[in-house]
C-alpha positions, 0 to 999 in steps of 0.5 A: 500500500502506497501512501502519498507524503502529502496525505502521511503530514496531514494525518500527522498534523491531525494527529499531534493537534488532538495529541498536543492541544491544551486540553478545554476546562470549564472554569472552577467558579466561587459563589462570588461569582454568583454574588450579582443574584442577591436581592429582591425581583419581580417580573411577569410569566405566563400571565402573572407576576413571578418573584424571585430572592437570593441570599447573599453567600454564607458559608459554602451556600447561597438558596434563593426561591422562586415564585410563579402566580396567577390569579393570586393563586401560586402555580409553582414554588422553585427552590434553589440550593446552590453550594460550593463544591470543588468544582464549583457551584452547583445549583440544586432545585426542587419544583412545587406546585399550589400545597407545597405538593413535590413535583420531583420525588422526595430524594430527587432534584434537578441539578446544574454543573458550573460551567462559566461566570464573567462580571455579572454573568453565570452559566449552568448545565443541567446534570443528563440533559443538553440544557444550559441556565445562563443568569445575567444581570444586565444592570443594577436593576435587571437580572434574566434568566435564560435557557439554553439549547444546544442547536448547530453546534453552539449555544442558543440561549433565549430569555425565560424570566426577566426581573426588576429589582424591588427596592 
């Protein structure tokens, strides 16, 4: 079997490329990185007011809710865990529908691997699923929450909540 020089370098050079490259790490963030979610927000979802806290860090933790109303009525609880870990923070959430009445089994939530923060900017990845959570706070007085789907090899990210800081 004869093979060309041309065809044996560009193999090579693929080669040392994957063998060679610096390898992609997610950065390890600290719940500072996440400071910016601290507060009271309100907006609008679904035809109704939603609200939406976060503490500041203490200790190795931050927790912060989420509440969805219509009608006066709530229609879904969202409660956030997040804690340090040594990959960094991971967010922990549990949904509850009108009656504290679980939507995930007792021992059972969805969970978020860190991925990325930069100044007033954090992105999460959901545990199983191509699914990124990517929080912003676009000024003092807006935080979004958007969702992420990976489409054509890259991120889509569109906005899921958008609120007000209540003062």
């Amino acid at each position: 079997m004869k093979i060309s020089c041309t065809k044996l370098l560009s193999g090579l050079a693929f080669a040392a490329f994957f063998f060679f490259a610096p390898a992609v790490h997610a950065q390890k963030g600290t719940l500072d990185d996440i400071r910016f979610l601290e507060g009271q927000w309100l907006g609008t979802f679904n035809g109704g007011p939603i609200e939406a806290s976060w503490t500041a860090p203490a200790g190795d933790n931050i927790i912060g809710y989420i509440r969805m109303l219509k009608n006066n009525t709530a229609t879904m609880y969202e409660l956030f865990v997040i804690e340090q870990s040594d990959k960094g923070p991971v967010v922990m959430v549990k949904h509850f529908k009108h009656g504290l009445v679980a939507l995930e089994e007792k021992d059972q939530f969805d969970l978020y691997t860190f991925v990325s923060a930069q100044k007033n900017e954090a992105i999460f990845e959901k545990d199983h699923e191509m699914v990124r959570i990517r929080y912003e706070r676009r000024s003092p007085t807006q935080l979004v929450i958007q969702r992420g789907a990976y489409h054509s090899d890259k991120w889509d990210f569109a906005d899921l909540f958008v609120f007000n800081k209540i003062p």
